[in-house]
VODREN-94391 format. One record per residue (C-alpha): residue in three letters; chain; y, x, z. Coordinates in steps of 0.5 Angstrom, whole numbers. Last residue first. Layout:
REM VODREN-94391
[torgu 'ALA','A',[Y,X,Z]]
...
This chain:
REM VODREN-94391
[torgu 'UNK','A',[271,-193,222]]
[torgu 'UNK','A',[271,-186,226]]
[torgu 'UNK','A',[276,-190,232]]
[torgu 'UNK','A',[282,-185,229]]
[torgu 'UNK','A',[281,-188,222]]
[torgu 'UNK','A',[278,-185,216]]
[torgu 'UNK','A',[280,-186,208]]
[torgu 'UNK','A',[286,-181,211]]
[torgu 'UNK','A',[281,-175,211]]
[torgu 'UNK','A',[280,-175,204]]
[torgu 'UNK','A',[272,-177,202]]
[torgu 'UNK','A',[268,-172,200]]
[torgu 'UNK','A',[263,-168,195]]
[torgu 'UNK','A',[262,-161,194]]
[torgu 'UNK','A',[263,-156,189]]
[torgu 'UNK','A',[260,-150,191]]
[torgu 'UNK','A',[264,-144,195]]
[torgu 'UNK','A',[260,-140,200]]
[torgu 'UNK','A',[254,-140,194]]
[torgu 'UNK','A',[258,-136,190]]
[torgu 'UNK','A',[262,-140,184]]
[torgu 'UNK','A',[264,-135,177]]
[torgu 'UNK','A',[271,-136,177]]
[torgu 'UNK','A',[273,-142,173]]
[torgu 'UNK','A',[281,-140,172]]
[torgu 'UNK','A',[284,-147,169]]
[torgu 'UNK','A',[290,-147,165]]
[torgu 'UNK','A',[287,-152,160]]
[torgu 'UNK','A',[283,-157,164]]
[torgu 'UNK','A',[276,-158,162]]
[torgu 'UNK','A',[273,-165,160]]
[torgu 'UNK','A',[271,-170,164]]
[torgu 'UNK','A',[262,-171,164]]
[torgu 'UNK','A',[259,-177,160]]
[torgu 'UNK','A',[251,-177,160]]
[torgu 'UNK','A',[247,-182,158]]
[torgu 'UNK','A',[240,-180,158]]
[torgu 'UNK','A',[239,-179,166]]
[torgu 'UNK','A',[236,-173,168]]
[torgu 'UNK','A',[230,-175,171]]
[torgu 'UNK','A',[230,-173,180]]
[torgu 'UNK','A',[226,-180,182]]
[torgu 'UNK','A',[233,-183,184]]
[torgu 'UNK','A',[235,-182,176]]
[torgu 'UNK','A',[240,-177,175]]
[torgu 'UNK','A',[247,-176,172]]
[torgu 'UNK','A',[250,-169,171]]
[torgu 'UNK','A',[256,-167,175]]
[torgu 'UNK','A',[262,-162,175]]
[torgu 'UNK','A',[258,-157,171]]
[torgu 'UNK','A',[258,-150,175]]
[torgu 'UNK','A',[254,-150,180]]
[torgu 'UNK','A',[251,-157,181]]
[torgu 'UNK','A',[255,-165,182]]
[torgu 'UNK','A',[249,-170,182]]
[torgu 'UNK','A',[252,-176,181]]
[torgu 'UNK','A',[246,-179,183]]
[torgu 'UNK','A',[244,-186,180]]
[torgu 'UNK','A',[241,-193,182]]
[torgu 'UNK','A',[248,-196,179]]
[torgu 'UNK','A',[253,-193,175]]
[torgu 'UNK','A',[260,-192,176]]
[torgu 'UNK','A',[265,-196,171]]
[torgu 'UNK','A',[270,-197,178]]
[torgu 'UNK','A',[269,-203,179]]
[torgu 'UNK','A',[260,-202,176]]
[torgu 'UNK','A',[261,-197,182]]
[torgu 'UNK','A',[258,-204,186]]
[torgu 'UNK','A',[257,-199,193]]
[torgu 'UNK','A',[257,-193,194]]
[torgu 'UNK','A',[254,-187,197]]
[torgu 'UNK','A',[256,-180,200]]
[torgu 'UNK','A',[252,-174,202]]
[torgu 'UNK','A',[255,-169,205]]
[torgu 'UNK','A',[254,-162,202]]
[torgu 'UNK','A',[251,-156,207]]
[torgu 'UNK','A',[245,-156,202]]
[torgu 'UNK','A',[250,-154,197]]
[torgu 'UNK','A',[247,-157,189]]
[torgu 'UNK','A',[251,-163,191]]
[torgu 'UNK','A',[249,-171,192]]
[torgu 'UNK','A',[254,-177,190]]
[torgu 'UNK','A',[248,-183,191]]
[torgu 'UNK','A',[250,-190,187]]
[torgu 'UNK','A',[248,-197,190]]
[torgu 'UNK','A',[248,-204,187]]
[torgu 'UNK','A',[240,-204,187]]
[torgu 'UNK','A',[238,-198,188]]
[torgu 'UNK','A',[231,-196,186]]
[torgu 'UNK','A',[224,-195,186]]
[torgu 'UNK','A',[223,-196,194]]
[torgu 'UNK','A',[218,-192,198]]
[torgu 'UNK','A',[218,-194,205]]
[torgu 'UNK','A',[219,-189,211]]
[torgu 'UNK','A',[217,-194,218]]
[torgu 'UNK','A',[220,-194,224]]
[torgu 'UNK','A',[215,-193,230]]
[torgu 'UNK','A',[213,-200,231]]
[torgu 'UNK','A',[216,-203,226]]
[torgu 'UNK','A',[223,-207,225]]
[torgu 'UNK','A',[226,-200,224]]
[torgu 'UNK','A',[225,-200,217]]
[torgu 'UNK','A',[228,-193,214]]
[torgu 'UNK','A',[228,-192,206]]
[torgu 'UNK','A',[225,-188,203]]
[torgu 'UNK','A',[228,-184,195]]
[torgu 'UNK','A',[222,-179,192]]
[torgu 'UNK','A',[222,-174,187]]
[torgu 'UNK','A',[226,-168,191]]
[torgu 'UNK','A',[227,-172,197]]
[torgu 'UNK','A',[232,-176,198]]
[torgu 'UNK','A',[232,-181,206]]
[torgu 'UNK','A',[235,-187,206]]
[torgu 'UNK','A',[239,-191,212]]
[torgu 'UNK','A',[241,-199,211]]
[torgu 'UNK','A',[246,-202,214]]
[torgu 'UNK','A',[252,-200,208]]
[torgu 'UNK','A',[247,-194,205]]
[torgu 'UNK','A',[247,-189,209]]
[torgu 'UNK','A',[244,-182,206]]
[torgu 'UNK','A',[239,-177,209]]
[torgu 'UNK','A',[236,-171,206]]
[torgu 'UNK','A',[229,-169,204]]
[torgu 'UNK','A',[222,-169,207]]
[torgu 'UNK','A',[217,-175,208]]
[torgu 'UNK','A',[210,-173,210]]
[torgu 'UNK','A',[204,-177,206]]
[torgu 'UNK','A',[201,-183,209]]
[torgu 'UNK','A',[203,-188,204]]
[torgu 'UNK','A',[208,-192,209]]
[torgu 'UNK','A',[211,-185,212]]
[torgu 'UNK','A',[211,-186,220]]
[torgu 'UNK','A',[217,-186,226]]
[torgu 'UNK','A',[219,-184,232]]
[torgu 'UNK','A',[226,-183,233]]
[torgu 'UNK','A',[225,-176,237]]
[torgu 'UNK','A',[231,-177,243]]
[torgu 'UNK','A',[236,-170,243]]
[torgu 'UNK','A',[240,-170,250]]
[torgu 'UNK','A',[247,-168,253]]
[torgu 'UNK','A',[249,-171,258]]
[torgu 'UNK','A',[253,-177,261]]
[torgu 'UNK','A',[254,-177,254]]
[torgu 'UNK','A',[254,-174,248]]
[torgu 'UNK','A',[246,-177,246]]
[torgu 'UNK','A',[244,-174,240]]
[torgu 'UNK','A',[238,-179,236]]
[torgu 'UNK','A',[233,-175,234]]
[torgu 'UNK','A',[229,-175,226]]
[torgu 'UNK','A',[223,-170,225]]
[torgu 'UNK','A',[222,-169,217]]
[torgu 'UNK','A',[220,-162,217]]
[torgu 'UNK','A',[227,-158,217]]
[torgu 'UNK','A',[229,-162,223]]
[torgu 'UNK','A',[234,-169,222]]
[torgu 'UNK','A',[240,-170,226]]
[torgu 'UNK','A',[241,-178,227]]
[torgu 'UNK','A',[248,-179,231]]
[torgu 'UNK','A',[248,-188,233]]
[torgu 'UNK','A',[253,-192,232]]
[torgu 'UNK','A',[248,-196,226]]
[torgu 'UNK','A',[248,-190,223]]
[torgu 'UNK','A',[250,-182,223]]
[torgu 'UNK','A',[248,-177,220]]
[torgu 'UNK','A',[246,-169,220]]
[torgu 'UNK','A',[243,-165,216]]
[torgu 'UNK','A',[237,-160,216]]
[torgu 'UNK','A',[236,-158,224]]
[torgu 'UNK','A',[232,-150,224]]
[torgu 'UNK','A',[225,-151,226]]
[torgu 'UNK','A',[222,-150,234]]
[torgu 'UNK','A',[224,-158,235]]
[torgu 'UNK','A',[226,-161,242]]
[torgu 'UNK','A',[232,-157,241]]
[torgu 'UNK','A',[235,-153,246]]
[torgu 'UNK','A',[242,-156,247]]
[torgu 'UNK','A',[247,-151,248]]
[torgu 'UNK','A',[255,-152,251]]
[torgu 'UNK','A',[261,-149,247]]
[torgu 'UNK','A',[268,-148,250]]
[torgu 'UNK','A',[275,-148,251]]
[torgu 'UNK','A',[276,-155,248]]
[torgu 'UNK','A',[280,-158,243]]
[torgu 'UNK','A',[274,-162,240]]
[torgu 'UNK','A',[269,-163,244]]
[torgu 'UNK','A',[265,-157,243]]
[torgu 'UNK','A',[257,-158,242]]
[torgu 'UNK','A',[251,-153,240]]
[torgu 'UNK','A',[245,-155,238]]
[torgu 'UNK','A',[239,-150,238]]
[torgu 'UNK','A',[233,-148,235]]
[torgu 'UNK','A',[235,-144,228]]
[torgu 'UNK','A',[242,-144,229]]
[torgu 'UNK','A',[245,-152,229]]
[torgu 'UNK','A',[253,-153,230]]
[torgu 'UNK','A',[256,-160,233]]
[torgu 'UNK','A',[263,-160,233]]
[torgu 'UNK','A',[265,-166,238]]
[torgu 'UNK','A',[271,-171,236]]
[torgu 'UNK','A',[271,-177,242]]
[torgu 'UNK','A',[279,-177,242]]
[torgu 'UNK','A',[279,-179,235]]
[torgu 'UNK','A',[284,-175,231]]
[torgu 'UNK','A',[279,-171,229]]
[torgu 'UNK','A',[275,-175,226]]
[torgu 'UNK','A',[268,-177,229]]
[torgu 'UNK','A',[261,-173,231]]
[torgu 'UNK','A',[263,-168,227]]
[torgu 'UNK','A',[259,-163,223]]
[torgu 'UNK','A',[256,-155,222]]
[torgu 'UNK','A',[250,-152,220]]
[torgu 'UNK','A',[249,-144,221]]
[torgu 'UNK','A',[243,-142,218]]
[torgu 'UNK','A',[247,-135,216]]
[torgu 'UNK','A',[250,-134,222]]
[torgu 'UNK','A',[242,-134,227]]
[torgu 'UNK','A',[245,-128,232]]
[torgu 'UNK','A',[251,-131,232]]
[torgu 'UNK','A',[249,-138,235]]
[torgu 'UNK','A',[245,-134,240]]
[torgu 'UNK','A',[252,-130,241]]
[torgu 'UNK','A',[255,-137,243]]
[torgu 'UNK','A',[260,-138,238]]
[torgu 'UNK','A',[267,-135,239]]
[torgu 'UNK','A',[273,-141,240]]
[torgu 'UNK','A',[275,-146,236]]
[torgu 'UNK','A',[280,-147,230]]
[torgu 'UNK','A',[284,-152,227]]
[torgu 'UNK','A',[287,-153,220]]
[torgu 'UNK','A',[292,-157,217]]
[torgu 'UNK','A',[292,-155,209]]
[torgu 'UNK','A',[293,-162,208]]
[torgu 'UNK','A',[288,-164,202]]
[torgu 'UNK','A',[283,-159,204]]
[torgu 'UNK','A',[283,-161,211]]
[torgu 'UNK','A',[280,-155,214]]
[torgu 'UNK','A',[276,-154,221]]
[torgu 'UNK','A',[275,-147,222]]
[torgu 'UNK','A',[269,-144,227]]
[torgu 'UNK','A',[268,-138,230]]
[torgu 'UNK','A',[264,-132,230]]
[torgu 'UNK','A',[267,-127,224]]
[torgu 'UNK','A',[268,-132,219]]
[torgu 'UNK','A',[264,-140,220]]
[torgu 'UNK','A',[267,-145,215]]
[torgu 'UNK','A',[267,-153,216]]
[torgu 'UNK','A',[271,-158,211]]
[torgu 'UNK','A',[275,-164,214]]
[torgu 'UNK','A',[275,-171,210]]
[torgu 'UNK','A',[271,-173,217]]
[torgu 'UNK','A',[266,-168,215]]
[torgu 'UNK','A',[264,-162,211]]
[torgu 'UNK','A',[258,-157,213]]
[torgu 'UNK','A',[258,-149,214]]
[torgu 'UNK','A',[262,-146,209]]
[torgu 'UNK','A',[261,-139,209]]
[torgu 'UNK','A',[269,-134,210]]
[torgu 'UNK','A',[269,-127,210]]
[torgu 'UNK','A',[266,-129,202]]
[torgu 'UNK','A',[272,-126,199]]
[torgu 'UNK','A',[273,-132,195]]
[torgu 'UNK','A',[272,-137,201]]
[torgu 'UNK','A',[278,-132,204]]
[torgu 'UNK','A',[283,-136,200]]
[torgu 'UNK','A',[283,-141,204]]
[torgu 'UNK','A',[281,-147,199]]
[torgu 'UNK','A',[288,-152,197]]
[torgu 'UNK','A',[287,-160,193]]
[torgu 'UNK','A',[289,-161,186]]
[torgu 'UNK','A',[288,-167,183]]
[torgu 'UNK','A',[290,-168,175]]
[torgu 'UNK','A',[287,-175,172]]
[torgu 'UNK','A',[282,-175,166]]
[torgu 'UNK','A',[277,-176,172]]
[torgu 'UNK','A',[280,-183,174]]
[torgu 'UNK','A',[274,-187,178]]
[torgu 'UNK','A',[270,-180,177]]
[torgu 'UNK','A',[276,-177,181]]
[torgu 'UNK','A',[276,-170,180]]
[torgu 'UNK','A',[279,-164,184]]
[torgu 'UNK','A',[281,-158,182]]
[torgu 'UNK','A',[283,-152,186]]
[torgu 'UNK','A',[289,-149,189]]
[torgu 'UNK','A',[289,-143,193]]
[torgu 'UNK','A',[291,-142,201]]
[torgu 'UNK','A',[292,-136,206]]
[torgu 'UNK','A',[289,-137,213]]
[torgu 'UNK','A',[293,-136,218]]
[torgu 'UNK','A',[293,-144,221]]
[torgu 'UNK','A',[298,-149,223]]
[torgu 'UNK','A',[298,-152,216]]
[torgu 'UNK','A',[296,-146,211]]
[torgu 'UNK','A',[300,-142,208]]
[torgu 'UNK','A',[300,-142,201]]
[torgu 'UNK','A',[298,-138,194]]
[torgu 'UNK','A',[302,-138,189]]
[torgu 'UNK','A',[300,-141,181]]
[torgu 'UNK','A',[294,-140,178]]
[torgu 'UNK','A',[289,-146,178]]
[torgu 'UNK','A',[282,-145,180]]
[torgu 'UNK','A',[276,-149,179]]
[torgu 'UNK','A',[271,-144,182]]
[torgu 'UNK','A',[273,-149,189]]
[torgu 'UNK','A',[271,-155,185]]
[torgu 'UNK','A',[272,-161,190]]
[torgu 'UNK','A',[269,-168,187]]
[torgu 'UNK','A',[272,-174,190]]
[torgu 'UNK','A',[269,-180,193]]
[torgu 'UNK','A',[266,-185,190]]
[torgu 'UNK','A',[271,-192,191]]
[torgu 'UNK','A',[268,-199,194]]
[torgu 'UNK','A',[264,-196,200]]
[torgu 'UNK','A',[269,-192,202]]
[torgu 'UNK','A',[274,-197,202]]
[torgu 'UNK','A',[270,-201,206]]
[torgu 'UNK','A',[269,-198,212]]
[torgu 'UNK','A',[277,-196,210]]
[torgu 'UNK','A',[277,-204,213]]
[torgu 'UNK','A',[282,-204,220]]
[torgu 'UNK','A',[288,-202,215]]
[torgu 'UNK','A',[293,-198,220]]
[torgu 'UNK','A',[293,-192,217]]
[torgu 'UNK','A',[295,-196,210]]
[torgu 'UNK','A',[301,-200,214]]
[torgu 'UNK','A',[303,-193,216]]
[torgu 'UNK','A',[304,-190,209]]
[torgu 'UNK','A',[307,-197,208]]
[torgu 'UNK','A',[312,-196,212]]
[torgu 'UNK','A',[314,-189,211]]
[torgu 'UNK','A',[314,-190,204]]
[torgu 'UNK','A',[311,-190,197]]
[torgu 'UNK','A',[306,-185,199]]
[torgu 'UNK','A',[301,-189,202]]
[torgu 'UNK','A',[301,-193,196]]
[torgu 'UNK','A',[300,-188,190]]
[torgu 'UNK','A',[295,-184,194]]
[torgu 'UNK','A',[292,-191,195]]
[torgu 'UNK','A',[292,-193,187]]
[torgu 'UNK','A',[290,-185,185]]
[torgu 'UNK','A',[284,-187,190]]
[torgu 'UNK','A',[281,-193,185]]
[torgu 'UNK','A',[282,-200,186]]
[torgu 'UNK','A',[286,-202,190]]
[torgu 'UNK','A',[286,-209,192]]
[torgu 'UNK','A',[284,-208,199]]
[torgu 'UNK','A',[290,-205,200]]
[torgu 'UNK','A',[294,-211,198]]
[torgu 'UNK','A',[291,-215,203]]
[torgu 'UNK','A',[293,-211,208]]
[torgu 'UNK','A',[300,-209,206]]
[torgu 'UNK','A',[301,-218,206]]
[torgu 'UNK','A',[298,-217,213]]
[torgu 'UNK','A',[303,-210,215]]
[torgu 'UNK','A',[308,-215,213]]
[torgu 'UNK','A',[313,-213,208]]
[torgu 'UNK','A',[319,-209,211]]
[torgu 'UNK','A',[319,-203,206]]
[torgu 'UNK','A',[319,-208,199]]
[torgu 'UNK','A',[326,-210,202]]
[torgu 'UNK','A',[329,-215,207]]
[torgu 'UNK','A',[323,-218,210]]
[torgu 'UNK','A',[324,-225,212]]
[torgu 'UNK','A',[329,-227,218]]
[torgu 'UNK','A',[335,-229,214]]
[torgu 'UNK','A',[341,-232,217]]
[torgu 'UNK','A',[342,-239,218]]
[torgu 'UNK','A',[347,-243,214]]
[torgu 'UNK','A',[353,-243,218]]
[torgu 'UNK','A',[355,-251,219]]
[torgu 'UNK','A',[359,-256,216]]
[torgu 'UNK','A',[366,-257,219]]
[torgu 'UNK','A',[368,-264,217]]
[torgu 'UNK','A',[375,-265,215]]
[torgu 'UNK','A',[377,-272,217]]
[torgu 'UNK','A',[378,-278,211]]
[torgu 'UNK','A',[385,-281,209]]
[torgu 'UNK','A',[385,-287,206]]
[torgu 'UNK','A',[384,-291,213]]
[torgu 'UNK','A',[390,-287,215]]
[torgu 'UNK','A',[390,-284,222]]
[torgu 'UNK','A',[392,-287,228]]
């Protein structure tokens, strides 16, 4: 029997071991999340996604880049812009590369660079469309999908000879991003459409219900709009086979509306030279109404018909501006525009870098406007 002075050793258990993250890498994709939605310029994301693998793929994975994009402007491309230096190969591509200089309007003293083929100089090479963070050239009947942040390239196979026959009205898009396996690239000449999915061998043609040359492409509320150099709109359908139905709609005051259009969050807009419209589907046909403003929206337009135009919501975060148009030309990096086509008084521009060469800008190599291929994911949101 053990004296009552004496006590028994008790042997205590292990402290469990710690299951929560072990470092910054092993954070929860949700907390990830939560901080992405916080950036609040592209600099903050570029920054984010480059800090591992882990939390580059937790931003590849954010289901909101919708959003991303309506809250952040996109970036200024300026081919003329150039920075000396040597030149690239392309990323699974033959073209050689230059580099050019991009601006952010939310940072614009901050340095981007981005790569142009270096055949756009030397006009072998025209600039059809830009989409999905990807730029669109057609050279000597095919196709070449660029991401200029990348250098990954993609090409297709020779046109069909009506679409050669109409090259220098050539307009070029996605239907999604290239990841997506229900990308199409759509080219336009004069009457009709022709369709690659992407990674196929060959094109098919649509003969356009219109006699006049496709003006811009869009897509909203799930559907492909494509809109005719005199103001007609058609919905694309892809599938089981192709077809262009006329969205049927009427001006408000009777007059033609004409211009380019531009999605707004769930509303749809078309800009013409003087006039901004936007589309009411709760008629029957569809209505083009005038409106005087914007509200809490900025339009980022381009002087090259082939620009996508872009949209963004509340630009006051960034120190943007509401109800205007950055409107980026040929040589300035944008002037500022009041939706009738007024320039606007105030204008605040970055200042040139040291150490750019400004080539003299064709017209295969305007500046443009455009989100990274990264603010896109795989599915188009």
């Amino acid at each position: 029997m053990q004296s009552p002075n004496k006590r028994s050793a008790v042997s205590l258990p292990c402290p469990p071991a710690f299951s929560g993250p072990q470092g910054w890498a092993d954070l929860p994709d949700g907390l990830l999340h939560s901080i992405v939605a916080r950036l609040a310029s592209f600099r903050d994301i570029l920054g984010f996604a480059a800090t591992c693998p882990s939390w580059r793929a937790a931003f590849s994975s954010y289901p909101s880049k919708t959003m991303l994009r309506t809250k952040l402007p996109p970036l200024l491309v300026q081919p003329h812009a150039r920075v000396q230096g040597p030149l690239l190969p392309a990323t699974n591509g033959c073209h050689q590369l230059y580099t050019c200089v991009v601006i952010d309007p939310a940072n614009p003293n901050t340095s981007l660079r981005c790569q142009i083929p270096v055949d756009t100089i030397e006009n072998k090479m025209a600039l059809i469309g830009s989409s999905y963070g990807n730029v669109i050239y057609f050279s000597y009947g095919c196709c070449y999908i660029f991401d200029v942040f990348t250098g990954a390239e993609v090409s297709t196979p020779s046109l069909p000879c009506g679409a050669k026959c109409w090259s220098s009205m050539l307009k070029g898009t996605l239907t999604a991003p290239l990841a997506s396996p229900n990308s199409h690239l759509l080219v336009s000449a004069k009457s009709s459409l022709f369709v690659l999915p992407v990674g196929n061998d060959s094109w098919s043609e649509l003969q356009a219900p219109y006699q006049h040359p496709t003006d811009h492409f869009v897509e909203f509320d799930g559907q492909f709009i494509v809109l005719d150099s005199v103001g007609r709109s058609y919905a694309l359908q892809l599938a089981p086979q192709l077809g262009l139905q006329e969205i049927k709609t009427k001006p408000e005051d009777g007059r033609p509306t004409r211009g380019r259009l531009v999605v707004c969050g769930d509303m749809l807009f078309m800009l013409g030279l003087t006039r901004l419209h936007r589309l009411d589907m709760s008629t029957e046909p569809a209505t083009w109404i005038a409106v005087e403003k914007l509200d809490n929206w900025a339009l980022f337009v381009a002087a090259g018909v082939m620009s996508t135009l872009h949209s963004c919501m509340s630009p006051g975060l960034w120190g943007g501006r509401s109800s205007i148009m950055y409107d980026a030309g040929a040589y300035r990096p944008w002037a500022l525009y009041g939706l009738h086509g007024v320039l606007d008084p105030v204008q605040d521009e970055p200042p040139r870098e040291p150490g750019v060469e400004h080539i003299p800008p064709k017209m295969s190599f305007w500046q443009f406007w455009l989100y990274p291929s990264m603010f896109y994911s795989s599915d188009g949101q």
